[in-house]
Phi, psi and omega in degrees: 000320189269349121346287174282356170281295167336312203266003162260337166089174201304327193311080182326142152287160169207117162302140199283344177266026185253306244247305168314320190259040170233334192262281182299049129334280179275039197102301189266169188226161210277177184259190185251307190284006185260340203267329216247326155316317166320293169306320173285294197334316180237030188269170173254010159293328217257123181259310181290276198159186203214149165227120200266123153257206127165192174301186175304184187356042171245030149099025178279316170278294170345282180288341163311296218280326167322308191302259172005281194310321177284342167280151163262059199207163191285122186211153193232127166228125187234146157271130203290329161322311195293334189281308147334279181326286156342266173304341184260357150296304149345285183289353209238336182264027146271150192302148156346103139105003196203061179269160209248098187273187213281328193282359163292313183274012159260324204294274189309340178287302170294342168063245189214061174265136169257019190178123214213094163296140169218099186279161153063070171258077188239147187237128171210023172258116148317286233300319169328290180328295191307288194306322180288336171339301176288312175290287181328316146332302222265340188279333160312296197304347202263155176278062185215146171281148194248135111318107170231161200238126176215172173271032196201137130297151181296303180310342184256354198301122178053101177260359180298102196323313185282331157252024171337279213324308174331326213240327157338302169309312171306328176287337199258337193270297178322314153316334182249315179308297198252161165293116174252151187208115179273145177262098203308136172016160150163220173269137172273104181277336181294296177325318187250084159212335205272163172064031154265010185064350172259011147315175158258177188009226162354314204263345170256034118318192196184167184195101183283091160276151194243194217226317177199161190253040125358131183296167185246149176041024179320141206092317190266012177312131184247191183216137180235160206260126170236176196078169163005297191252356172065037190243358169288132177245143178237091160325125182224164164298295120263136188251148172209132050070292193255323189261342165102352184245179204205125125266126182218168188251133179343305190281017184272310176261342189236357203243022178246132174312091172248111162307157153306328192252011150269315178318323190288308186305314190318302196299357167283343204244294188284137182223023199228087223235122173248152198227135201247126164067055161296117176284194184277142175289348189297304199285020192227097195310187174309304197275344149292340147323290188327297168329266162331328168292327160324288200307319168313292161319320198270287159349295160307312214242011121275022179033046178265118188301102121018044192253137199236105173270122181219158178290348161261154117329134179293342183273358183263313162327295171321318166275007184285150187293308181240116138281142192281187187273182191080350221296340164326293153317318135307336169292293221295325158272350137308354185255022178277304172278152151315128131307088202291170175271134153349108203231099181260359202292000000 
């Protein structure tokens, strides 16, 4: 038995008609390119693991997590940020004099997990680039089968012409390691799901218009405490605590150095999220895109709500001529949330 696992390598089985009928549960039914995805996930090629990409809404975190949820074996899922964010909490709480180097701190992070999800696996950080360098071995080295999910086939992974290069080792170890699979063409499904207002978590969010992007509740500025070490303070509109919620104005949240692994700490405390005065895209330089877009990923993959006040409709918002990078992808959950009604007062 154990012999023949070796020789298939880490990758759990599931049967495809356990893996169908669980996505298809509530209604819906698969496309032919989500039906023929399906068949490699639990098929018997895949030995290592797999790296699924493929367009916007087309079911990559859906059947990962489907896949994922339906095995009966000790498993860890992770936002490939939280999973950064980890090790480098990890590596930085070690004692004195007695430092953890990284395949220790992926060992420990991962336990006697035999199926290790890692969603939303897009790089546009060198410093990313650098830390996966390192991280990627050791999540190789371990007896679990590995998922990872991106928008990028692993050759386009960090496109910026100027640090690519930087990121060519992670590509040639995923290229050699893993199953790569595009999740063939098809319908963007988040749009048409989106915006009745009877989701959950993210998705029973909103995106509101205001009359002007002014300041908000002026006078009443709080302070929440971030990073690591909770000694960093991020000025907000308000905060509660207790109550799980948190308001701040773009330029608060987006128009500030605020790292991905502060946005990943907020969300332990807060679960309620208001986001104040969005301006016009003409008016929001590069890394505050960015920033919002961050924020957006971390929210969607801790399913936490949303409510968005801006100076546009999200569909005029949507069309503006400069977009962050992503933007495909970023649209495509926001469009997740309601639409709110107009608000001038």
């Amino acid at each position: 038995m154990s012999g023949r696992r070796r020789e298939r390598g880490p990758w759990p089985h599931l049967r495809e008609t356990t893996l169908t009928a669980a996505l298809e549960s509530d209604g819906k039914v698969l496309d032919a390119g989500q039906r023929a995805t399906v068949q490699l996930l639990t098929g018997r090629r895949i030995t290592r693991g797999v790296y699924l990409h493929g367009g916007v809404g087309r079911g990559k975190t859906w059947l990962g997590a489907e896949f994922f949820n339906a095995l009966e074996v000790p498993k860890l899922r992770l936002h490939m940020h939280a999973l950064l964010g980890q090790v480098n909490q990890v590596v930085a709480s070690a004692q004195a004099g007695r430092p953890i180097g990284i395949d220790h701190a992926v060992a420990r992070i991962v336990g006697d997990a035999r199926m290790v999800f890692i969603d939303e696996f897009h790089v546009h950080d060198v410093g990313d680039a650098m830390l996966l360098r390192r991280v990627l071995p050791g999540l190789l080295s371990l007896d679990a089968g590995l998922l990872l999910t991106s928008n990028y086939p692993a050759d386009e992974l960090l496109p910026d012409p100027l640090f690519h290069h930087t990121m060519v080792p992670v590509i040639e170890m995923i290229q050699s390691a893993l199953t790569e699979w595009q999740i063939p063409d098809g319908v963007d499904y988040r749009p048409l799901n989106a915006g009745d207002g009877r989701g959950s978590g993210f998705a029973s969010g909103s995106w509101t218009v205001t009359g002007s992007p002014g300041p908000t509740a002026a006078g009443t500025f709080t302070r929440v405490p971030v990073g690591f070490s909770g000694t960093r303070q991020l000025e907000v509109a308000f905060a509660d605590p207790e109550a799980g919620e948190v308001e701040a104005t773009f330029g608060q949240l987006c128009g500030t150095p605020v790292s991905v692994q502060d946005f990943l700490g907020l969300t332990r405390t807060y679960s309620r999220w208001r986001l104040l005065a969005v301006p016009h895209p003409e008016e929001i330089d590069v890394q505050a895109f960015q920033r919002f877009a961050f924020l957006v990923d971390v929210l969607v993959d801790a399913d936490l709500r949303l409510d968005v006040e801006a100076t546009l409709p999200l569909r005029d918002w949507a069309r503006a001529a400069r977009l962050p990078r992503d933007a495909d992808r970023f649209l495509s959950r926001l469009s997740l949330l309601c639409v709110g009604r107009t608000n001038t007062a």
